[in-house]
C-alpha positions, 0 to 999 in steps of 0.5 A, spaced: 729 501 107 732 499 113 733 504 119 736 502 125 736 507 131 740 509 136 738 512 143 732 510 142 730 510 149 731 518 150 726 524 148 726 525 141 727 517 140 721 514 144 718 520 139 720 518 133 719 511 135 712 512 135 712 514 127 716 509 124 711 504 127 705 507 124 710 509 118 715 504 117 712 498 120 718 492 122 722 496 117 728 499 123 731 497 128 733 499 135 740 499 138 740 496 145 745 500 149 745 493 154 748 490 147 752 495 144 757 499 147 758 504 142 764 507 145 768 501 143 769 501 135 768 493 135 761 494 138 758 498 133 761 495 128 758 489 130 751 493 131 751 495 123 754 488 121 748 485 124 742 490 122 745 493 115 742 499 116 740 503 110 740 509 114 741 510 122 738 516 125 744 517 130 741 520 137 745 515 142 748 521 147 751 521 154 747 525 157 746 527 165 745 533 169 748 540 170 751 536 176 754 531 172 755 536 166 759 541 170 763 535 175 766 531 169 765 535 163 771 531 159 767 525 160 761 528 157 765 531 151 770 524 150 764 520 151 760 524 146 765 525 141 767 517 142 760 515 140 759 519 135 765 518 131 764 510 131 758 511 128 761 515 123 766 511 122 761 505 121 756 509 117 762 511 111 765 504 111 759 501 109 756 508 104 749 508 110 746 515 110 746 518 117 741 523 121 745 525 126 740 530 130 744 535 135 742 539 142 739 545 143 745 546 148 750 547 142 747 554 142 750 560 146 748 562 152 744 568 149 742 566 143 735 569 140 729 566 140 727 562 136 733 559 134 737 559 128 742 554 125 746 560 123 746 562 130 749 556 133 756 558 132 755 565 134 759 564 142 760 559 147 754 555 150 752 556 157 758 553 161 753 548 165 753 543 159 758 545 154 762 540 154 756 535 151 754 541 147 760 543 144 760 534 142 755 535 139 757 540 135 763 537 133 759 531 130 
């Protein structure tokens, strides 16, 4: 099995990174953002052409701060959508499973804790980065 994944350089991906080389030893893949632009379609078909994942565990995101969440809210949210679109897109195309792994902040503002899928859709997410998490809940 071949896992290539995307955003590894984040949170969960320096994580998961750490399992697939005890678990899955040269077995996966990492998409390079330097290499692959995966806003532009091409870009990301030409990742999957190369790797020929069997699985992608999608985590690549445009992340920032409540600053930059809160001053170029379409950004984040075009980016977002845009990148995971593509990968979508490749994933169908080619019959390649996709892990595509969400955000706490999809969840409304005052949702109980702990958390619960079944809470997800239950109001708005907090306003500072609802742009990337409502993103993220389209995917």
């Amino acid at each position: 099995m071949r896992v290539l994944v995307t955003g590894n350089t984040g949170f969960v991906g320096t994580n998961l990174m750490g399992y697939l080389e005890e678990y899955l030893p040269s077995r996966y893949h990492l998409c390079d953002p330097a290499r692959y632009e995966l806003r532009d379609p091409m870009s990301a078909a030409l990742m999957f052409a190369k790797h020929a994942p069997d699985v992608v565990v999608h985590l690549a995101a445009r992340v920032g701060g409540i600053g930059a969440n809160r001053h170029t809210p379409a950004d984040f949210f075009t980016d977002n959508m845009t990148i995971g679109i593509n990968v979508l897109r490749e994933c169908c195309e080619r019959k390649v499973y996709c892990i595509m792994v969400g955000t706490v902040c999809s969840y409304p503002r005052d949702c109980p804790v702990p958390f619960k899928e079944e809470n997800m859709w239950d109001g708005e997410p907090e306003i500072t980065n609802s742009a990337y998490g409502v993103a993220k809940r389209g995917l």
